[in-house]
C-alpha positions as CSV (number, residue, x, y, z in Angstrom):
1,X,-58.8,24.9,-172.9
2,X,-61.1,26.8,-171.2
3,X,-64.2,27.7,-172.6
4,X,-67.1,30.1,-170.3
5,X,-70.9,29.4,-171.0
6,X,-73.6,29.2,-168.9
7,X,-75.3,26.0,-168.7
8,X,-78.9,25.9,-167.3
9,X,-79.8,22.5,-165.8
10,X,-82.8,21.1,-163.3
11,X,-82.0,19.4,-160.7
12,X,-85.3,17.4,-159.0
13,X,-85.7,16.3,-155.9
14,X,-89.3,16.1,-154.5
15,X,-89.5,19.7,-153.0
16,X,-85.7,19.8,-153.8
17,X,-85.8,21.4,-157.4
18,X,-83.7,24.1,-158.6
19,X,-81.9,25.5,-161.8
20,X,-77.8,25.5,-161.5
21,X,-75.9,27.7,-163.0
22,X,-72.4,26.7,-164.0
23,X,-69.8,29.5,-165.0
24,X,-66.8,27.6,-166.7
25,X,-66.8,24.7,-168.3
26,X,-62.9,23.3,-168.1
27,X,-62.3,19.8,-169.7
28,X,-66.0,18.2,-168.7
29,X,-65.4,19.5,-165.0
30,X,-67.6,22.1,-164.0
31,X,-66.8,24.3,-161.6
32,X,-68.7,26.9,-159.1
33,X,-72.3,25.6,-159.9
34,X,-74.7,27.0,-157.1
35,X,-79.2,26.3,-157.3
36,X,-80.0,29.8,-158.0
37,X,-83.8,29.0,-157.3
38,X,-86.4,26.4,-157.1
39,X,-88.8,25.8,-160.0
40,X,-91.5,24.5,-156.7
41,X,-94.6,27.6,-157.4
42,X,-96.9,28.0,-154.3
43,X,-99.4,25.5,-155.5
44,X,-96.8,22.8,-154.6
45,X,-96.5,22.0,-158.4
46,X,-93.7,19.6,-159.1
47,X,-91.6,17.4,-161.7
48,X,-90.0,20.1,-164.0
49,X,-90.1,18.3,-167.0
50,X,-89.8,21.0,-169.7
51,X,-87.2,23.9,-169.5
52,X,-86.9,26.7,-172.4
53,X,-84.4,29.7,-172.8
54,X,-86.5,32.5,-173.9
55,X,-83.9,34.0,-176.5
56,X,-86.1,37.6,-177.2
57,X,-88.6,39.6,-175.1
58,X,-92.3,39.5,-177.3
59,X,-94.7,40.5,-174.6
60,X,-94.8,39.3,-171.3
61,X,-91.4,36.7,-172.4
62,X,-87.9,38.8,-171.5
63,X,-85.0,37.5,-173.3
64,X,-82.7,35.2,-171.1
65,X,-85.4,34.1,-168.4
66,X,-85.9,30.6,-168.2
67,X,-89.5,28.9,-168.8
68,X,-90.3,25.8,-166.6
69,X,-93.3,24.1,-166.9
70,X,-94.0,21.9,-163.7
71,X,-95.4,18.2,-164.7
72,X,-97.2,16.9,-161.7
73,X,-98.7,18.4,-159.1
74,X,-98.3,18.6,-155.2
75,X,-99.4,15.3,-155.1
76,X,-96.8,14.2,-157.3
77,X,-99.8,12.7,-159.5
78,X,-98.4,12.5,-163.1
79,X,-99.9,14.9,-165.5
80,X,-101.7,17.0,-163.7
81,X,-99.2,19.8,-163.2
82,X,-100.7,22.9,-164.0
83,X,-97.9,25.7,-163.4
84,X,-95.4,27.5,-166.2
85,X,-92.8,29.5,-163.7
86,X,-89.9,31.9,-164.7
87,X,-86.9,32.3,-163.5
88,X,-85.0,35.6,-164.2
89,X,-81.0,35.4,-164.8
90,X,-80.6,36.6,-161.1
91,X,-82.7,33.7,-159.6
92,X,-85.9,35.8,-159.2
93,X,-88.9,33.2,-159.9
94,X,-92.6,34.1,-160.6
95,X,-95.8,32.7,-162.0
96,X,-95.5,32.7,-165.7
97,X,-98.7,31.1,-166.7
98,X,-101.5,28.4,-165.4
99,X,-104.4,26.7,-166.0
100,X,-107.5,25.5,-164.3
101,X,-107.0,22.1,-163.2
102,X,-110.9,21.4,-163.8
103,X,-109.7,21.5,-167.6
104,X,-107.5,18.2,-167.3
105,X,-108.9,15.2,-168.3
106,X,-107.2,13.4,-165.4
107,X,-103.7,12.0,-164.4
108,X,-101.5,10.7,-167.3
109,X,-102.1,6.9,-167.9
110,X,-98.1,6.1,-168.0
């Protein structure tokens, strides 16, 4: 049975990290999955450790992007990521949101 959806995943890898897309789903196997972008922004941010489908477009959201908010930074220091980036359905990524680092009380204890 064949059964097409679009599954969104991360994929992390140091400076490796991208979403795949997957367009079928056959039987567990899935087929044609290609990184359509990295999650990386250009303060070296890293760790993607939340990802949400935006599912209408209030204000700056648009329905169908993908919200990924970036964990640690270029250091790879726990908790002190400070990025939100989107990625558009065709791969395009920008800047969704960040804050001051100054305003982090410091690297997460474990």
């Amino acid at each position: 049975m064949r059964i097409r959806k679009v599954i969104f995943g991360i994929v992390g890898l140091s400076m490796l990290t991208g979403v795949a897309i997957a367009d079928r789903l056959d039987e567990a196997k899935m087929l044609n999955i290609r990184t359509v972008a990295s999650t990386v922004p250009a303060n070296g941010d890293l760790n993607p450790y939340g990802m949400e489908r935006v599912v209408v477009s209030p204000g700056k959201l648009q329905a169908d992007y993908m919200l990924i908010i970036n964990f640690n930074n270029s250091a790879n220091l726990q908790g002190t990521g400070t990025t939100i980036v989107e990625v558009a359905p065709n791969g395009t990524v920008a800047l969704f949101a960040q804050i001051d680092a100054s305003s982090l009380p410091g690297a997460c204890p474990g």
